[in-house]
N, C-alpha and C positions, 0 to 999 in steps of 0.2 A: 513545630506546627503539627498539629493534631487532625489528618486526615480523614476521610470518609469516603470520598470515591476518585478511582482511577481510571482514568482514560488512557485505553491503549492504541495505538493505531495497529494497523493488523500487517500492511505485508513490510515485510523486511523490518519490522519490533517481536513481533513473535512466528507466522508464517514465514518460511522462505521463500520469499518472491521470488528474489532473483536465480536462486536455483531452480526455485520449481518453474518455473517461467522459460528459460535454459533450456530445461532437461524436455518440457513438451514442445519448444522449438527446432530442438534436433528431431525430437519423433517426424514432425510435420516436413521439416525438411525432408527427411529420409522417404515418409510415406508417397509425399508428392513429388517425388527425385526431382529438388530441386537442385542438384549438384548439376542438371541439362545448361543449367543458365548461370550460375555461380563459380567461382574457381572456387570455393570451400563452404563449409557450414560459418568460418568467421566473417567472409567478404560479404554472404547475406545478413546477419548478426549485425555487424559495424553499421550496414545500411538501414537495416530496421529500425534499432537503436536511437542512431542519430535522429531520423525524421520524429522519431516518437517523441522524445524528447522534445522538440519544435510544438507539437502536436499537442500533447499536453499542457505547452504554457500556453500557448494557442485559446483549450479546450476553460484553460481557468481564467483567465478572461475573457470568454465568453464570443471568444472569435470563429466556434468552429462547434459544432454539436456532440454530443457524443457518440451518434449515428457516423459523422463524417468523422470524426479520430477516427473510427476503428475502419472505416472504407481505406482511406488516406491510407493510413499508418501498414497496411497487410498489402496495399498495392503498390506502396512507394518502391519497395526495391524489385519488385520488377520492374516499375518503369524507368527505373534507373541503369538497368541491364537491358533496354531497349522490347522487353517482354511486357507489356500492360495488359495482359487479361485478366480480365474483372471478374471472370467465372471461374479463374483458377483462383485469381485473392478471395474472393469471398468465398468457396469450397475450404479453403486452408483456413481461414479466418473462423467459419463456421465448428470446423474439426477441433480448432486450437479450443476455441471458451470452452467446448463441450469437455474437451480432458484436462484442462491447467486447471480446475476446483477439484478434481477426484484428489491431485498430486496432496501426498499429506506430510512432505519435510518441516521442520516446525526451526527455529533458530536457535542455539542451544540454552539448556536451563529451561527453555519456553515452559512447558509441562510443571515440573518442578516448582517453579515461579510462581504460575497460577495455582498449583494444587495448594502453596502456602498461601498467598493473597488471600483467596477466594471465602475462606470462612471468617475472614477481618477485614474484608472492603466488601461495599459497594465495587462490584469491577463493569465496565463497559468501553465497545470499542466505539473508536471516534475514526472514521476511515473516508476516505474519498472515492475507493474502491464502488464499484458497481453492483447495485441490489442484486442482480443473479449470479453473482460471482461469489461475492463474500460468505453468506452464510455457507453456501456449499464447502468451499475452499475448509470451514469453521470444524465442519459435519466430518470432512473428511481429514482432519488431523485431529480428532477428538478433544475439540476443546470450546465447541461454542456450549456446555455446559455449565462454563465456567463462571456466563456473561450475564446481569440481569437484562442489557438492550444491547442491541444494534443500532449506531445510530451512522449515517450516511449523506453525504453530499448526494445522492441522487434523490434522498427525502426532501429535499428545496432547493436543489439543483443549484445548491453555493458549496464550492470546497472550500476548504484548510487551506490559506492560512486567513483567509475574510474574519472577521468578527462574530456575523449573523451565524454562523454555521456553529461558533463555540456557545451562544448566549443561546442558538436552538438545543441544543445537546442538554445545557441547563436544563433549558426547561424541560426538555421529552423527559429527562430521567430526574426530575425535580431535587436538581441539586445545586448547591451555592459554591461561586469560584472560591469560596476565598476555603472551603474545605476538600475540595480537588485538586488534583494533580492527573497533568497529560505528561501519557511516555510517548517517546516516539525519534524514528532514526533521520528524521526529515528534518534540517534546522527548520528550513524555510515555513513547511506547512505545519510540524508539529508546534517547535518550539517559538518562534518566531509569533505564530498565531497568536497561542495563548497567552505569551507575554504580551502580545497586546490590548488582551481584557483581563489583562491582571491574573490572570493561572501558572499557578506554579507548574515546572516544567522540568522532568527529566531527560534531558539529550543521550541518548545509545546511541554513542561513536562509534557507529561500525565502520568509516571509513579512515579512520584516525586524522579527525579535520583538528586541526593546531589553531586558525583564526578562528576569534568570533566578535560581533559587532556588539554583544554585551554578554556578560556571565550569565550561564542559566543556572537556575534554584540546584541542580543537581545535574552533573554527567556521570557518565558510565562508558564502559566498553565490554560488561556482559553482564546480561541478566541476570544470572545471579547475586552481584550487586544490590538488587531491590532488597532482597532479603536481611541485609544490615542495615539500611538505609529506610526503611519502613516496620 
């Protein structure tokens, strides 16, 4: 199969979400001594975590806004520790967006990856990520250069893994499924999607999941990988 543009999803396929996400969790914890209310930085973590996760599926079904995830999701463990202030969640909440895009850890190969793709694809991210989140997060691990679009579930307000959101992407970056390919670490939204409108689809195992409900066109368990493989 003879390629032409790649679709990457952005946190945890080549940004490190979960680290960098982590690592401004601790800062906020420490800055707002939430250790007052918490036995650790994990018993807050497990709590946050858990509801987000709720919150999210929630959010892509269309059960909940994306204004109320992020109210929700930065108050739930305090009121889970009997603490519900809403001007302490939303202060932390506020501090968090503002520094989780500066964080610039990238996944490994990520750089490397792109530097080779990038003059033999079409490259563009396919993300569900949040319009003032992403490009910054891009800006500050120096690689939204690499991209000819951005394209986002907050541009029609459908995530990954719906149909509409992979046949928009077509079209914004005028391109045909049948010479694309989506990477991405998410069965559910990346690969799962696109196999549903017929896109070939690389799964990045970063959890080392062993089940799958059908083969995808290609896995991996590091990026560097693309590079034989394309």
């Amino acid at each position: 199969m003879q390629y032409k543009n790649i679709f990457f999803d952005l946190d945890d396929t080549l940004w490190a979400f979960s680290f960098n996400a982590r690592d401004t969790f601790e800062e906020m914890y420490r800055k707002y001594e939430y250790d007052r209310y918490f036995r650790s930085f994990e018993h807050f973590y497990e709590l946050y975590e858990k509801r987000n996760i709720e919150l999210w599926a929630e959010y892509a079904d269309g059960k909940v806004t994306k204004e109320e995830l992020n109210r929700q999701r930065f108050l739930y463990p305090l009121e889970a520790v009997g603490e519900g202030d809403t001007a302490l969640a939303k202060a932390f909440s506020d501090d968090f967006f503002a520094v989780i895009p500066t964080k610039s850890r990238l996944m490994p190969h990520a750089q490397e990856v792109l530097e080779y793709l990038a003059p033999k694809y079409n490259l563009y991210i396919l993300s569900n990520g949040f319009q003032e989140l992403q490009c910054h997060k891009m800006r500050s691990a120096g690689i939204d250069h690499y991209f000819k679009k951005v394209v986002l579930s907050d541009d029609i307000g459908i995530l990954k893994p719906w149909p509409e959101i992979f046949h928009f992407a077509m079209s914004a970056t005028q391109s045909e499924l049948r010479e694309s390919l989506m990477v991405g670490d998410s069965w559910e939204n990346d690969i799962t999607g696109a196999q549903g409108v017929g896109m070939h689809q690389v799964f990045y195992n970063v959890t080392g999941r062993t089940e799958f409900p059908f083969k995808p066109t290609y896995q991996i368990t590091d990026l560097k990988e693309l590079l034989h493989l394309l």
